[in-house]
C-alpha positions in Angstrom: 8.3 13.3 -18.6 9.3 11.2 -21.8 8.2 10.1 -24.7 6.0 7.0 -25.3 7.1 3.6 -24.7 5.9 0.0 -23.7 8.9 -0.3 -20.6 10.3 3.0 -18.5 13.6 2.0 -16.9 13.7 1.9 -12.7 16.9 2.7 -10.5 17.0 1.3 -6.9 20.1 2.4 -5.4 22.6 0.3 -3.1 23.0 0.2 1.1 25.7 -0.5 2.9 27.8 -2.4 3.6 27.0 -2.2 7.8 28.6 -4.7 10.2 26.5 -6.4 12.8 28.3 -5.2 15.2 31.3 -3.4 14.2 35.0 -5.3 15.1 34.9 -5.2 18.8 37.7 -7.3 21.1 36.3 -10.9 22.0 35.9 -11.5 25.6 39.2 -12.5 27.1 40.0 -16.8 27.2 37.6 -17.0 24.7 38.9 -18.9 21.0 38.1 -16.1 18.9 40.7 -13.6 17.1 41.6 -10.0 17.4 39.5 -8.7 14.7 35.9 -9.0 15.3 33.0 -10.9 17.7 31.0 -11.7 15.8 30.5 -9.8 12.3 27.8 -10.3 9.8 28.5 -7.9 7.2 25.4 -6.8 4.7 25.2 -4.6 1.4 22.6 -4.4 -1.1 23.8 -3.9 -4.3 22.1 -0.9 -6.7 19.9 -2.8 -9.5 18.0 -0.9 -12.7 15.5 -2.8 -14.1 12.4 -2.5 -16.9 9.0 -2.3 -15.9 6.3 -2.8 -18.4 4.1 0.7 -18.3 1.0 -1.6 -18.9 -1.4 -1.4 -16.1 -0.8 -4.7 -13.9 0.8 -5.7 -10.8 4.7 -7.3 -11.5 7.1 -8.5 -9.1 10.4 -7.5 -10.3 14.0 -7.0 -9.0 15.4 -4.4 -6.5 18.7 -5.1 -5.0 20.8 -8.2 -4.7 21.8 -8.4 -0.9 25.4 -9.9 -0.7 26.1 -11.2 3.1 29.4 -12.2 4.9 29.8 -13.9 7.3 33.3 -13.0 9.7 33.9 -14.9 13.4 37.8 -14.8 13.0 37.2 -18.1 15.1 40.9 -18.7 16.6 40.5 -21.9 17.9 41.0 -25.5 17.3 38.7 -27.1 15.1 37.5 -30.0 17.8 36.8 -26.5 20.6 33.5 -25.5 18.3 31.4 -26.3 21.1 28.7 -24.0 22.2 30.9 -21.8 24.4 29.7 -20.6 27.8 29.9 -17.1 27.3 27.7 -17.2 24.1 24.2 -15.9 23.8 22.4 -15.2 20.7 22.3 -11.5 19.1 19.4 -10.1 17.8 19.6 -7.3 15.2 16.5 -5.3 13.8 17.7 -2.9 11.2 16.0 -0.6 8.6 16.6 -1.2 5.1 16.3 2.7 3.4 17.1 3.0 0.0 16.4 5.2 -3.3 14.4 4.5 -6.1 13.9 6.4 -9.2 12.1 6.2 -12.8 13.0 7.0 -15.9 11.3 10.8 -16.6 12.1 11.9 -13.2 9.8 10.6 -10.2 12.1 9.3 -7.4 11.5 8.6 -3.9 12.0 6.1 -1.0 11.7 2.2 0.0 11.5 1.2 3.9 11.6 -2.2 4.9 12.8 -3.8 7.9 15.4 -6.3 8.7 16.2 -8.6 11.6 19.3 -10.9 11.8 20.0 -13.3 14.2 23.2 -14.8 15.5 23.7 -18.0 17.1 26.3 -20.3 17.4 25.9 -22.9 14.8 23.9 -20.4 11.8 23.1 -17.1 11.7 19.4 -15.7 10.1 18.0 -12.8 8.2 14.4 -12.2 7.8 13.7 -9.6 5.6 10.2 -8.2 6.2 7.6 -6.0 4.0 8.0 -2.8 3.6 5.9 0.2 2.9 4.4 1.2 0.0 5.7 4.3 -2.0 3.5 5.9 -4.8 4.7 7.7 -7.9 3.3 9.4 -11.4 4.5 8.9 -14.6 4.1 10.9 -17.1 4.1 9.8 -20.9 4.8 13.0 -23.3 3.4 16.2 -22.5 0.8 14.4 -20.2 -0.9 12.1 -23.1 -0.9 9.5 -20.7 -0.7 9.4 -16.5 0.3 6.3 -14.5 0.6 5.7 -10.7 2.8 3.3 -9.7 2.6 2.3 -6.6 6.1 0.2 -5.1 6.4 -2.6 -2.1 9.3 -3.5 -1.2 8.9 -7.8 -0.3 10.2 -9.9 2.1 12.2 -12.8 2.2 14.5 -15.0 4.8 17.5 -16.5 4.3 20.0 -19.0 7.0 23.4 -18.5 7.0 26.2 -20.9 7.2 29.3 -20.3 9.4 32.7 -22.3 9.8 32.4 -23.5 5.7 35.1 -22.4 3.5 37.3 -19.6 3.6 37.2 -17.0 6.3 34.9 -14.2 5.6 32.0 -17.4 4.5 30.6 -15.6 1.7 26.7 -16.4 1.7 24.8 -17.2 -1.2 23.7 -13.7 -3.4 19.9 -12.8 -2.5 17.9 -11.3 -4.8 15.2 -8.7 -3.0 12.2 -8.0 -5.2 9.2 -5.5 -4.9 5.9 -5.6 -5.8 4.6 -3.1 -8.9 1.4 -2.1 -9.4 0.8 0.2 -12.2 -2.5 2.0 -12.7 -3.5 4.5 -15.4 -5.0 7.9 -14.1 -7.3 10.3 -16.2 -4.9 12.8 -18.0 -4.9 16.4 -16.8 -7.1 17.4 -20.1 -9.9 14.8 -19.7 -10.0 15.8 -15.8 -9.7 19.3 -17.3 -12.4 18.7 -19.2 -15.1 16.6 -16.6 -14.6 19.7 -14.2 -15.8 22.6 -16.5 -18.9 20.0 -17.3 -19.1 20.0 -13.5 -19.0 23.9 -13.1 -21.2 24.2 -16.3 -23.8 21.3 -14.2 -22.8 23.5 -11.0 -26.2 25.9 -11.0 -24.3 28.9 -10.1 -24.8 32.1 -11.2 -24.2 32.5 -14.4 -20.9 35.5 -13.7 -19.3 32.9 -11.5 -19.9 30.0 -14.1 -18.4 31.6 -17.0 -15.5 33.4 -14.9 -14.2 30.0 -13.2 -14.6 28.4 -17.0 -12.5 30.6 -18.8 -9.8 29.9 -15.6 -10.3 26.5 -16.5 -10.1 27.1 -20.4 -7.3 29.0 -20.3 -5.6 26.3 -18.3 -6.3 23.6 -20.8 -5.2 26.1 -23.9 -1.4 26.2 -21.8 -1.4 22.4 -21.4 -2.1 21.9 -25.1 0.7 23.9 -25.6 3.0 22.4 -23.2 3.0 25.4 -21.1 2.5 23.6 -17.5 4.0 27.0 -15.9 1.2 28.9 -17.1 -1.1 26.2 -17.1 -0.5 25.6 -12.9 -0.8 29.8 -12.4 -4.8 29.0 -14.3 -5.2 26.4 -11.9 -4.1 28.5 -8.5 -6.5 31.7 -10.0 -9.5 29.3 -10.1 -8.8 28.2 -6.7 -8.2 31.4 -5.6 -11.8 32.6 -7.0 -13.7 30.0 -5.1 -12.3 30.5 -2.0 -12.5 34.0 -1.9 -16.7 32.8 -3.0 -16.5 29.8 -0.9 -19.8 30.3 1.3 -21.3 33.4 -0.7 -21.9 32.7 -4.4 -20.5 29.2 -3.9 -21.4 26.7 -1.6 -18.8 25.2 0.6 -19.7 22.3 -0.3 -19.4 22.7 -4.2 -16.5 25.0 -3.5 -14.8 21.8 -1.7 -15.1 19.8 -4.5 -14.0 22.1 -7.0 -10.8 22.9 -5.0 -10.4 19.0 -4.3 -10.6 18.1 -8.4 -8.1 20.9 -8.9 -5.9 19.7 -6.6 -5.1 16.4 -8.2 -4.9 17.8 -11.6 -1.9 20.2 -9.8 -0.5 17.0 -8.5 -0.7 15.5 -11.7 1.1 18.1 -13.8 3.5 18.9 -11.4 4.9 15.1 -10.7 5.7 15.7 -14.9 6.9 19.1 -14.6 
């Protein structure tokens, strides 16, 4: 939870760095050195970045993926034919890494990752990833956003037997897709479901019990008491289940559980 602002500050945090595969001895005759065959070596670097808590879709930032690339190649210069014993190596690896906003959500991105080794270049394809959902909360709840985070692809070709042994690859910068969407704040969804209990047609003992559940929840949240303001909440659920299917239809009952529900979520992602 924090106070209000135009930007909220993001934190993707790093990976690595893996080798693909790890230093193994080259096959004997073969002109490659002692200390690895072959050796792609990939971080991702940890990036914090601004996103504009205006709703919108943004593509911003993520990680910068730094790539090495190390074939200790210990022959002559004029012997970089395709060797006999090559074949190409495929690697498909998963790209896991934290992400976290300013105010407290924090969570997960996935994507996947292949890299391919020949002789001559090696590739990385860098693929989609899922797409992780989050709430922000602005003060005490005055206003609710969900922002929902995809992780984009992107492909790259690496160069070997250029420059200085490791070949240090150009940086790549790894961005994600933003979309930020404002959600109804726990008081007006407060407010909508004691005009649906009051629209409800039960009788009138239930109505005005599960309103002053609902009441007294809203009274807490004005006064920043989310505590209290949660134990409301799970007493009104508790009342129409225990009426679900007697004095309330399942149905309505349902609903009213359902509503609830994402107003718990809600004040609970701030909490």
């Amino acid at each position: 939870m924090f106070g209000a602002a135009a930007n909220i500050t993001y934190t993707v945090g790093g990976w690595g760095p893996n080798q693909y595969p790890a230093p193994t001895p080259p096959p004997e005759g073969t002109p490659w050195g002692p200390n690895g065959y072959p050796g792609d070596t990939l971080q991702l670097l940890p990036y914090t970045g601004t996103l504009p808590l205006q709703p919108g879709t943004y593509e911003l930032p993520v990680n910068t993926l730094c790539w090495l690339i190390d074939y200790t190649y210990g022959g002559e210069e004029d012997a970089w034919d395709y060797p006999a014993h090559w074949h190409d190596v495929i690697f498909t690896i998963v790209l896991q890494r934290t992400i976290s906003f300013q105010g407290g959500p924090s969570g997960t991105l996935t994507q996947g990752m292949e890299l391919k080794c020949t002789w001559f270049n090696d590739y990385l394809t860098i693929f989609d990833g899922n797409t992780s959902s989050f709430i922000v909360v602005v003060g005490c709840y005055a206003e609710c956003y969900r922002v929902d985070v995809t992780p984009l692809g992107a492909s790259a070709q690496g160069t070997n037997f250029k420059g200085k042994n490791p070949w240090r690859q150009p940086d790549i910068t790894l961005r994600a897709k933003f979309t930020v969407t404002q959600l109804p704040t726990p008081r007006e969804s407060l407010q909508a479901l004691m005009d649906k209990v009051k629209a409800s047609g039960l009788h009138q003992g239930i109505t005005n019990s599960l309103l002053s559940k609902l009441q007294e929840a809203l009274e807490e949240l004005n006064a920043c008491d989310i505590q209290d303001a949660l134990g409301a909440l799970q007493a009104f659920i508790n009342e129409v289940r225990a009426q679900s299917g007697k004095k309330i239809p399942v149905g309505q009952a349902n609903s009213f559980i359902a509503d609830v529900q994402e107003i718990i979520q809600i004040l609970k992602a701030g909490h």
